[in-house]
BAPA-57175 format. One record per residue (C-alpha): x, y, z; residue in one letter; residue number from 1. Coordinates in nm, 2 decimals. Example, Ala and Ser with C-alpha at 12.3 -4.5 7.8 and 13.67 -1.06 7.14 Angstrom:
<pts>
+--------+--------+--------+---------+-----+
:      x :      y :      z : residuo : num :
+--------+--------+--------+---------+-----+
:   1.23 :  -0.45 :   0.78 :       A :   1 :
:   1.37 :  -0.11 :   0.71 :       S :   2 :
+--------+--------+--------+---------+-----+
</pts>
This chain:
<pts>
+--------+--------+--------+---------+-----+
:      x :      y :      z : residuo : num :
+--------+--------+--------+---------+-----+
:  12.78 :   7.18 : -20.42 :       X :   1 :
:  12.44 :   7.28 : -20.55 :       X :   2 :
:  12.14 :   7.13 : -20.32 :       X :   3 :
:  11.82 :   7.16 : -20.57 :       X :   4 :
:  11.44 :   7.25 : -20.42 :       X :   5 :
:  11.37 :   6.83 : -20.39 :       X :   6 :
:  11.65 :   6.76 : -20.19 :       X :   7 :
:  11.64 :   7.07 : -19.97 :       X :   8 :
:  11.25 :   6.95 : -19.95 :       X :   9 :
:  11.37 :   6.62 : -19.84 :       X :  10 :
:  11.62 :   6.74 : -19.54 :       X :  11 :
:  11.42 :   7.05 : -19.40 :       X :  12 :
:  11.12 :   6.99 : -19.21 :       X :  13 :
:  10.95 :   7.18 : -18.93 :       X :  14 :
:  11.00 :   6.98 : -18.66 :       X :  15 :
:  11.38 :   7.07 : -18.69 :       X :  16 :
:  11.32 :   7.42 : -18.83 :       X :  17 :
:  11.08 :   7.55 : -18.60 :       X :  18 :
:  11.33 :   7.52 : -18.26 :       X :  19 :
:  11.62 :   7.62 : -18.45 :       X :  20 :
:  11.46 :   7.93 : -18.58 :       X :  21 :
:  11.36 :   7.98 : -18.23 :       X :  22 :
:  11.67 :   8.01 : -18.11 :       X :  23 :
:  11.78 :   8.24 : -18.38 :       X :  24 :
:  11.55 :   8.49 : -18.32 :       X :  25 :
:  11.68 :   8.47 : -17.95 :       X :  26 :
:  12.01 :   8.50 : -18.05 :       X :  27 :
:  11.97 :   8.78 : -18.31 :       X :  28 :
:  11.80 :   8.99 : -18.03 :       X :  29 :
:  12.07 :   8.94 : -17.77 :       X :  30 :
:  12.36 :   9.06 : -18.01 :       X :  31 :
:  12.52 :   8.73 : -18.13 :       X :  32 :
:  12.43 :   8.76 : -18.47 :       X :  33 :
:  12.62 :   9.04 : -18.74 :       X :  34 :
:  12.30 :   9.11 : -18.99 :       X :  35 :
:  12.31 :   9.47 : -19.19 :       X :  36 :
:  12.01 :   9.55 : -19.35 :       X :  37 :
:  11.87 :   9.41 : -19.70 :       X :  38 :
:  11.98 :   9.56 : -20.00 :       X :  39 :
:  11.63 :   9.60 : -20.18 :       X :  40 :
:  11.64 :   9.69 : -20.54 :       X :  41 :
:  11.31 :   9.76 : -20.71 :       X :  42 :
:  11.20 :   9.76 : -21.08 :       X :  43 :
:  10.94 :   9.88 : -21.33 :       X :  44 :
:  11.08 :   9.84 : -21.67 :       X :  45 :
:  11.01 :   9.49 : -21.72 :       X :  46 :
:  10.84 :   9.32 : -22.04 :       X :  47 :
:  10.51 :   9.39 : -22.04 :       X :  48 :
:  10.51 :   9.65 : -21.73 :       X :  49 :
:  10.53 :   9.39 : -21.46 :       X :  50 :
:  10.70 :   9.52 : -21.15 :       X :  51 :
:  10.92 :   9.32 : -20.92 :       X :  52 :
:  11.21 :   9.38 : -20.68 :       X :  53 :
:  11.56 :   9.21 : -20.58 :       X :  54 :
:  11.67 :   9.18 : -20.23 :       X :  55 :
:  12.07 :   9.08 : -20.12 :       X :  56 :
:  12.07 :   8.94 : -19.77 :       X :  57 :
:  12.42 :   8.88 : -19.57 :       X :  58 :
:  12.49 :   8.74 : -19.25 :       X :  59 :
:  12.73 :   8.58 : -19.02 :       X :  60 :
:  12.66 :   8.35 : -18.71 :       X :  61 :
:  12.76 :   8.06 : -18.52 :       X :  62 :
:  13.02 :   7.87 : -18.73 :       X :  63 :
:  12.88 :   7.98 : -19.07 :       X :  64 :
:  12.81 :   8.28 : -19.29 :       X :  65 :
:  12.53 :   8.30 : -19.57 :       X :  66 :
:  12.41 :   8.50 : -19.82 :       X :  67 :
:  12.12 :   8.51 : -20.03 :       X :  68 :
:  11.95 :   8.70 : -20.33 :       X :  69 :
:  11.55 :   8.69 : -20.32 :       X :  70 :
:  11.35 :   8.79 : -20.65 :       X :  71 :
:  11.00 :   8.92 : -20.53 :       X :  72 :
:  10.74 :   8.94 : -20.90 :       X :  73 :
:  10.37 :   8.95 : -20.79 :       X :  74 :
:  10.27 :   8.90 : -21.16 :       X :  75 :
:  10.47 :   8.56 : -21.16 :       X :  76 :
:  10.10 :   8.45 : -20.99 :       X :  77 :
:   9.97 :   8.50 : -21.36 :       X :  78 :
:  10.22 :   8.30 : -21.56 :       X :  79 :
:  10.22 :   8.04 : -21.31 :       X :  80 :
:  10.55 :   8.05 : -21.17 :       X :  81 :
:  10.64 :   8.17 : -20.81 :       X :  82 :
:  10.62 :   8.49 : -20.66 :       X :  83 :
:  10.94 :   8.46 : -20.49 :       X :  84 :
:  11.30 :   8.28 : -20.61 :       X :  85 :
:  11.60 :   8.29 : -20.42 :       X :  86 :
:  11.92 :   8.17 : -20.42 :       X :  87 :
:  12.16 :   8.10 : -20.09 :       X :  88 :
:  12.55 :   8.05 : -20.00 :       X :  89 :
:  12.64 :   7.91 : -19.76 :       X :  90 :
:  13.00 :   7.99 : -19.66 :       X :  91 :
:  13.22 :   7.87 : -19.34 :       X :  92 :
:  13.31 :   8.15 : -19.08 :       X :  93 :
:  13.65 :   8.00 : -19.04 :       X :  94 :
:  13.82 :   8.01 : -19.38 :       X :  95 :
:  13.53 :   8.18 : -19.60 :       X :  96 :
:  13.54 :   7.84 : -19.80 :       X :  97 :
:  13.16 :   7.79 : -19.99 :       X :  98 :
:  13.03 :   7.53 : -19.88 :       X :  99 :
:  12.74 :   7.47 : -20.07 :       X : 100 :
:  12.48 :   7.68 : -20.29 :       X : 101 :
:  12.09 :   7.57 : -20.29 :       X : 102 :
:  11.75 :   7.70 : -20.42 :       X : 103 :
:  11.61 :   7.91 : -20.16 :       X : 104 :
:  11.26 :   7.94 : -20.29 :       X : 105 :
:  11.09 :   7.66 : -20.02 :       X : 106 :
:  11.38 :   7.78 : -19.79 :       X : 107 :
:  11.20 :   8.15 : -19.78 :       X : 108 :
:  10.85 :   7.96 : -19.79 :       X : 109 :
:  10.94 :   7.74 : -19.50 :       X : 110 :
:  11.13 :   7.96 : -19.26 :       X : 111 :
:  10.90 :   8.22 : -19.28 :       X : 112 :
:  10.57 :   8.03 : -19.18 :       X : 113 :
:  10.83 :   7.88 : -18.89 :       X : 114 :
:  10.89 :   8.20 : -18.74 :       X : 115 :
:  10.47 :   8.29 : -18.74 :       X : 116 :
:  10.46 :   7.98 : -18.54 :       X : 117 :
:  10.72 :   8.04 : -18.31 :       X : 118 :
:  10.54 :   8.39 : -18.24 :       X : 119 :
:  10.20 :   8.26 : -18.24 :       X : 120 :
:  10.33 :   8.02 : -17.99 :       X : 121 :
:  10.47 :   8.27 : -17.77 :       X : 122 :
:  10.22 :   8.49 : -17.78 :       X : 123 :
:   9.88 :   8.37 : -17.86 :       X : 124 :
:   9.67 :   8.26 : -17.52 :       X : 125 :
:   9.63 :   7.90 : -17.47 :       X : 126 :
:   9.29 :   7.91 : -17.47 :       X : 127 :
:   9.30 :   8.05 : -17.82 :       X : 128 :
:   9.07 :   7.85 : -18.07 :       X : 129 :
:   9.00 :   8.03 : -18.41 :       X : 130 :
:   9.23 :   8.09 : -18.67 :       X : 131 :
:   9.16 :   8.34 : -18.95 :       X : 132 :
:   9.37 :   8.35 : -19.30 :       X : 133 :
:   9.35 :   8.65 : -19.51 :       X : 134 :
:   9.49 :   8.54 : -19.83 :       X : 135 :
:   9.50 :   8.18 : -20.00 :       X : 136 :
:   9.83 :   8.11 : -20.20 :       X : 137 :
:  10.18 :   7.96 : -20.06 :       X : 138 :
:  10.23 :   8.09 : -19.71 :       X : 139 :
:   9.92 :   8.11 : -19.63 :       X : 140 :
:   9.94 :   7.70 : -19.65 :       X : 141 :
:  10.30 :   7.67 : -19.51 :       X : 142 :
:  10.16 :   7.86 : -19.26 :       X : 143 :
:   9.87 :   7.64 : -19.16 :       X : 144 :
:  10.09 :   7.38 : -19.17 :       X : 145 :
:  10.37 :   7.52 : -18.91 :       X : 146 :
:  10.12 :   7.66 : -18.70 :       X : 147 :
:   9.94 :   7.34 : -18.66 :       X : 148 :
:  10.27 :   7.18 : -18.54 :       X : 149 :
:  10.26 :   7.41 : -18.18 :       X : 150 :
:   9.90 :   7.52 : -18.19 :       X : 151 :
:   9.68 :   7.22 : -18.29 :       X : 152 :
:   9.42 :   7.33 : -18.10 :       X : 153 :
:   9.32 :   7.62 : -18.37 :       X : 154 :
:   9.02 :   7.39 : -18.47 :       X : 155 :
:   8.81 :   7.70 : -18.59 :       X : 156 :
:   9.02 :   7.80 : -18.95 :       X : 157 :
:   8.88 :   8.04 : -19.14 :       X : 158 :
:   8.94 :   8.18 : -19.49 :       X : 159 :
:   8.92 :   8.51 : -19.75 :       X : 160 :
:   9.04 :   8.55 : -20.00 :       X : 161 :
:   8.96 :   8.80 : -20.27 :       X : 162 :
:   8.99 :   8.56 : -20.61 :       X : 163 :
:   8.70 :   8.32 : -20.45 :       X : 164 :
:   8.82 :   8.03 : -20.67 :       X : 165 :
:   9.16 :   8.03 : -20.42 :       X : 166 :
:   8.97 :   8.08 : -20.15 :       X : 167 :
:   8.73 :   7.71 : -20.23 :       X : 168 :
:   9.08 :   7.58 : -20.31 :       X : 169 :
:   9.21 :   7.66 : -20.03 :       X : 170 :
:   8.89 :   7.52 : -19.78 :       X : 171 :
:   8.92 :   7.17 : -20.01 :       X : 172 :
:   9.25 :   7.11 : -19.95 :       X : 173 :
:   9.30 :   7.24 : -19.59 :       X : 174 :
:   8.95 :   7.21 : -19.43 :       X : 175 :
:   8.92 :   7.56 : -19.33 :       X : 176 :
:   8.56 :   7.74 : -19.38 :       X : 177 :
:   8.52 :   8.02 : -19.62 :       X : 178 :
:   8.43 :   8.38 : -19.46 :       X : 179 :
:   8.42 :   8.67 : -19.51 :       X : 180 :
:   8.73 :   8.95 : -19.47 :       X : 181 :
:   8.51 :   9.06 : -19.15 :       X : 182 :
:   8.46 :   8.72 : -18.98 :       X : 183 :
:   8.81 :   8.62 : -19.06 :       X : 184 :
:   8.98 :   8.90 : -18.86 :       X : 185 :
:   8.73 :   8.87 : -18.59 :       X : 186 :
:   8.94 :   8.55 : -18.48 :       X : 187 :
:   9.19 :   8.51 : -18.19 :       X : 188 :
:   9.45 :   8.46 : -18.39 :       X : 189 :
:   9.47 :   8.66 : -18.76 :       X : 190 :
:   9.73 :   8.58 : -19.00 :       X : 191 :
:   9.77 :   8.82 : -19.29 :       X : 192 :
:   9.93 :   8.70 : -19.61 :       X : 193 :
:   9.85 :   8.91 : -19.82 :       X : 194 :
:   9.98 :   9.08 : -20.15 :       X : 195 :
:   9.76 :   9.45 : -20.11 :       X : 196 :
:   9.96 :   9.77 : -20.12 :       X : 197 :
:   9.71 :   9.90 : -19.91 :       X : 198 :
:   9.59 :   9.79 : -19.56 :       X : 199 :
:   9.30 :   9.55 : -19.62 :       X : 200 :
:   9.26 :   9.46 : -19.24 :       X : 201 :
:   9.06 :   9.72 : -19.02 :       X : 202 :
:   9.10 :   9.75 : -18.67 :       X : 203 :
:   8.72 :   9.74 : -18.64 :       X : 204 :
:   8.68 :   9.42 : -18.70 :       X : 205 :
:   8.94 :   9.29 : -18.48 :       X : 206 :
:   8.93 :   9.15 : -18.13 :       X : 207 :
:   9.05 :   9.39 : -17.84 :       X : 208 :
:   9.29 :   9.05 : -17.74 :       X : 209 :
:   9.36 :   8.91 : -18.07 :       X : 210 :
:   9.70 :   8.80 : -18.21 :       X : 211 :
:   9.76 :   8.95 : -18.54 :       X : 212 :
:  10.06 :   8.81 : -18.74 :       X : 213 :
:  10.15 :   9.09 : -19.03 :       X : 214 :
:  10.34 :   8.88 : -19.28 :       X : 215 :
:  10.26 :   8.98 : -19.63 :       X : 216 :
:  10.36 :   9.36 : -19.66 :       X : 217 :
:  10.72 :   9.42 : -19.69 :       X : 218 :
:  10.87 :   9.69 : -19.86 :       X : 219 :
:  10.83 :  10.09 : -19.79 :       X : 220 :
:  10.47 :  10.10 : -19.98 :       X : 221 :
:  10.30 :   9.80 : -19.89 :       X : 222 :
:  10.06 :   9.72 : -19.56 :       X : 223 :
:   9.82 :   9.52 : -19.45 :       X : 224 :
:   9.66 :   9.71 : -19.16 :       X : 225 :
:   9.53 :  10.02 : -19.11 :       X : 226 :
:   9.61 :  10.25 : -18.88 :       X : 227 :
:   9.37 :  10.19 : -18.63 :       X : 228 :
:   9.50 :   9.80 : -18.60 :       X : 229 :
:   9.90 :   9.97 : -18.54 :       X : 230 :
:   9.80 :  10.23 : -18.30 :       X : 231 :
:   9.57 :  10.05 : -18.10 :       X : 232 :
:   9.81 :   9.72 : -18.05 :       X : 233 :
:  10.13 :   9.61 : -17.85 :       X : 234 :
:  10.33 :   9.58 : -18.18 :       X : 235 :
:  10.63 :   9.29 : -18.16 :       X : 236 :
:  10.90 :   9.29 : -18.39 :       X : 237 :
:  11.10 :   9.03 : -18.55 :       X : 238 :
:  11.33 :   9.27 : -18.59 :       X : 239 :
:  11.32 :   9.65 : -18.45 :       X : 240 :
:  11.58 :   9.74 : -18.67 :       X : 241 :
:  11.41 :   9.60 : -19.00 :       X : 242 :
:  11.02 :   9.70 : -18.90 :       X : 243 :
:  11.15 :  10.10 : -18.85 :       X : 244 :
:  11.37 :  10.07 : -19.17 :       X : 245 :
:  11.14 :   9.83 : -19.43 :       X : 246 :
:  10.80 :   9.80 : -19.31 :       X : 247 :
:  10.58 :  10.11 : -19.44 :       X : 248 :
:  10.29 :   9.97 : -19.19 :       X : 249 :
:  10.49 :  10.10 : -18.88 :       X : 250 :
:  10.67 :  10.42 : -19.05 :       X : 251 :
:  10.34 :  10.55 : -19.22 :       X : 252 :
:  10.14 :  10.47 : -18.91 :       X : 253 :
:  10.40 :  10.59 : -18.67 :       X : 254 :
:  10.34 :  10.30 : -18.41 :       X : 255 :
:  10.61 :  10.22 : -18.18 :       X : 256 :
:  10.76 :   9.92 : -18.19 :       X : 257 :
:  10.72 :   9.74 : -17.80 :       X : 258 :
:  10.99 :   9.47 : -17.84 :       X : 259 :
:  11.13 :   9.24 : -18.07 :       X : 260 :
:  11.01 :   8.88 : -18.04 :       X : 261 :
:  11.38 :   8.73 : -17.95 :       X : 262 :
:  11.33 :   8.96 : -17.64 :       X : 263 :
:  10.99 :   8.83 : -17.56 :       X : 264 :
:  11.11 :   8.40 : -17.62 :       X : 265 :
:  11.44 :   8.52 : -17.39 :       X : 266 :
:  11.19 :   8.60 : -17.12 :       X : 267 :
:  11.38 :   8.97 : -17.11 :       X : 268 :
:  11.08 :   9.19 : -17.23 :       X : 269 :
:  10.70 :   9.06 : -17.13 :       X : 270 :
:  10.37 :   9.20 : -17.33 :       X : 271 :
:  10.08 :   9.33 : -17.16 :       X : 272 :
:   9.76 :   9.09 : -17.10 :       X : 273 :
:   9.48 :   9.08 : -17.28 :       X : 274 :
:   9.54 :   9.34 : -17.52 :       X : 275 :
:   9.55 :   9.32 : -17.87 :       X : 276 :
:   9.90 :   9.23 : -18.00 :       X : 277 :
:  10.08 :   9.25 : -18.38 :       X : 278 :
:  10.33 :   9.05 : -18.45 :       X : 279 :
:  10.54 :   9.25 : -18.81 :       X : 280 :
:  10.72 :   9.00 : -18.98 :       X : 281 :
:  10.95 :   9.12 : -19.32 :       X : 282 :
:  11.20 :   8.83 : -19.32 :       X : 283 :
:  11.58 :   8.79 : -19.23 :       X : 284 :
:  11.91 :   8.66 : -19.36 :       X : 285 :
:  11.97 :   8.50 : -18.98 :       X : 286 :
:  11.63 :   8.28 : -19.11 :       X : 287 :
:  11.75 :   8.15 : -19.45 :       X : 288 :
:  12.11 :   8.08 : -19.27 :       X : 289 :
:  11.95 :   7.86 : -19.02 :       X : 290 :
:  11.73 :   7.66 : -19.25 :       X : 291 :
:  12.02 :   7.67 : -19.53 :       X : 292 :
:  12.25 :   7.46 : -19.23 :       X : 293 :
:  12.01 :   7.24 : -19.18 :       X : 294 :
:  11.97 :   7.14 : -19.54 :       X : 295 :
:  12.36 :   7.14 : -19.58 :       X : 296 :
:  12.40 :   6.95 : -19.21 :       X : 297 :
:  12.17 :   6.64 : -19.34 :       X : 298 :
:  12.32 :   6.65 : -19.68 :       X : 299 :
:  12.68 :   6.60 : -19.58 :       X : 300 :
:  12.51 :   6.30 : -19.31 :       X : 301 :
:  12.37 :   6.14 : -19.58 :       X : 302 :
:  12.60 :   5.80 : -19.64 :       X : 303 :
:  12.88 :   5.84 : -19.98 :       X : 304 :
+--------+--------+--------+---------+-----+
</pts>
């Protein structure tokens, strides 16, 4: 069974997602979920120089297993195809049988903006009222869109981006105001979704009680944040494992990692008040298995 991008766009939707990847993180921290590290393959010899990388994700939980292979092509932006493409199987834990294969491309958009909301949710105060989004394409819309589902009361959105056509398209279509990079971080909540290799977000310009979701850098070479931002914040993890192995914003700044975010939903590890706080996000397989049942759970519902 092959589920294409319109139907899996037809059965997933946040309102289901966000709980479920909720739980998954909870689960994934306490041990119930077996998860090895990505494979990530990298390469430079494409036509016309453009670099991408390949990433093979397995996991088993619950009653299923899944894996999935991720393309990542930051040039794609120029020819107008996406960034990202995947593919994921989903397989059952009992007998191994496939069970269906679908696009993974709005799986990977959708999940990943689900589990920035279910952080934001957990960690951001309630009284928290301005948004700032550095970077204008995909997730920083999927994004917007989950994270209005638990926080709607982010009524102060703001914008940068450094291609200022993206940015206008952005405020048209979303209602957020244009800013610059500096008034953007200076929010209560920052969400960074960015494609820099090098950190574009000073801690400067931050609040000393901001939430600062780190999405766009993954990969040994890529960050987002300086420094000054890692050393000078409680940094949560989705995954402790995954932040010291892939993300090159905690290895080359050497900031500790405080607790995962599973840990923090579960109620077993609490963050200090009032200061600032970084949520690193890079991605997991026990994210893309969760959405991939869902899709596969409302296809085999739907009536012969």
């Amino acid at each position: 069974m092959y589920i294409p991008e319109h139907e899996v766009r037809a059965a997933l939707t946040y309102e289901a997602l966000i709980p479920a990847i909720r739980q998954a993180l909870i689960d994934y921290s306490a041990g119930r979920v077996k998860q090895p590290l990505r494979t990530l393959l990298f390469d430079g010899d494409t036509d016309g120089g453009r670099s991408g990388g390949l990433g093979v994700m397995p996991v088993i939980a619950g009653d299923v297993m899944a894996v999935k292979t991720v393309t990542f092509f930051p040039g794609n932006a120029e020819l107008g195809i996406p960034t990202h493409m995947a593919v994921i199987e989903l397989l059952s834990r009992a007998t191994g049988e496939p069970l269906a294969v679908m696009d993974g491309r709005l799986i990977t958009e959708m999940r990943t903006a689900a589990v920035s909301a279910v952080a934001l949710d957990a960690l951001a105060p309630a009284q928290a009222r301005s948004l700032g989004i550095i970077g204008s394409g995909v997730q920083a819309r999927s994004h917007l869109e989950a994270m209005r589902r638990v926080r709607p009361g982010l009524s102060d959105v703001r914008v940068f981006s450094r291609t200022a056509a993206n940015a206008e398209a952005f405020a048209a279509e979303t209602g957020a105001a244009i800013a610059p990079i500096e008034e953007a971080a200076a929010a209560d909540v920052v969400l960074a979704v960015t494609s820099s290799p090098t950190p574009i977000i000073e801690g400067r310009w931050l609040k000393r009680d901001a939430v600062v979701l780190a999405v766009g850098a993954v990969g040994p070479h890529m960050r987002e944040l300086d420094d000054e931002t890692m050393l000078s914040s409680t940094i949560v993890a989705e995954s402790r494992q995954g932040s010291e192995n892939e993300s090159a914003e905690v290895r080359l700044s050497g900031a500790q990692i405080y607790a995962e975010i599973g840990q923090v939903l579960s109620g077993s590890a609490q963050v200090p008040a009032g200061k600032r706080i970084v949520f690193k996000s890079l991605g997991m397989a026990i994210e893309d298995l969760t959405a991939a049942r869902i899709v596969w759970q409302a296809r085999e519902a739907r009536p012969v």
